[in-house]
C-alpha angles and dihedrals in degrees: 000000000000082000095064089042090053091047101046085049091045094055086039084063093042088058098038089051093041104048110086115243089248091079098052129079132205123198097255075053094057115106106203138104127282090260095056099051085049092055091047089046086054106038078054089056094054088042083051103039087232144109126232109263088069075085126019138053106248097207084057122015096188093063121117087201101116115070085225093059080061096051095051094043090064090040084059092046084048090051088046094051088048091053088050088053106047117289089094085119100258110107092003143003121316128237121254139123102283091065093080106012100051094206086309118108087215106059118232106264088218135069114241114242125271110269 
C-alpha cells in the first residue's frame, strides 16, 4: 500500500515537472469575475474542512504573507495539471482538493480500503 501511495505521488510530481507552465493556473491567473473566485474559494474550503483565514491574510486576501497561502497556491497548480491530463471529469473523476484531503487539512496518511 505505501507503494502505491509513493508511486501515484511520484507520477503527480512528473507531471507536475514535466507540463509546461503554460498549462497551470494559479488564482491571480483566473480570469473570472469576483463572484466566481469567491464560489471556487469557498467550494476549496469545503474540499479542505477549513475557513478562509488558514490561508489568507483577512485584511488583504491577495497576500502571499502566510506560508499556508503558498502551499495551497502549488496544490492548486498540481490540481490544474491533473485537469490538463485527464482527471478534467469527463471519462473519469476530476481533480480537486477533496481527492486527497477528504474534508481534513491534513490529508489521511493512509489509503481507504477497496470498496
Amino acid at each position: 500500500m505505501k507503494e502505491s501511495i509513493f508511486l501515484t505521488f511520484s507520477a503527480l510530481a512528473l507531471i507536475l515537472l514535466v507540463t509546461p507552465a503554460a498549462q497551470t493556473e494559479s488564482v491571480r491567473d483566473i480570469k473570472a469575475g469576483d463572484a466566481q473566485v469567491r464560489e471556487q474559494m469557498l467550494q476549496i474550503t469545503k474540499e479542505l474542512g477549513t475557513t478562509c483565514t488558514q490561508c489568507h491574510n483577512v485584511n488583504d486576501f491577495k497576500h502571499p504573507g502566510k506560508a499556508e497561502f503558498g502551499v495551497a497556491a502549488k496544490h492548486m497548480k498540481l490540481v490544474a495539471v491533473m485537469k490538463a491530463n485527464g482527471f478534467d471529469g469527463r471519462g473519469g473523476p476530476e481533480a480537486n482538493c477533496y481527492m486527497c484531503h477528504r474534508g481534513a487539512l491534513k490529508p489521511p496518511a493512509k489509503m481507504p480500503a477497496a470498496p
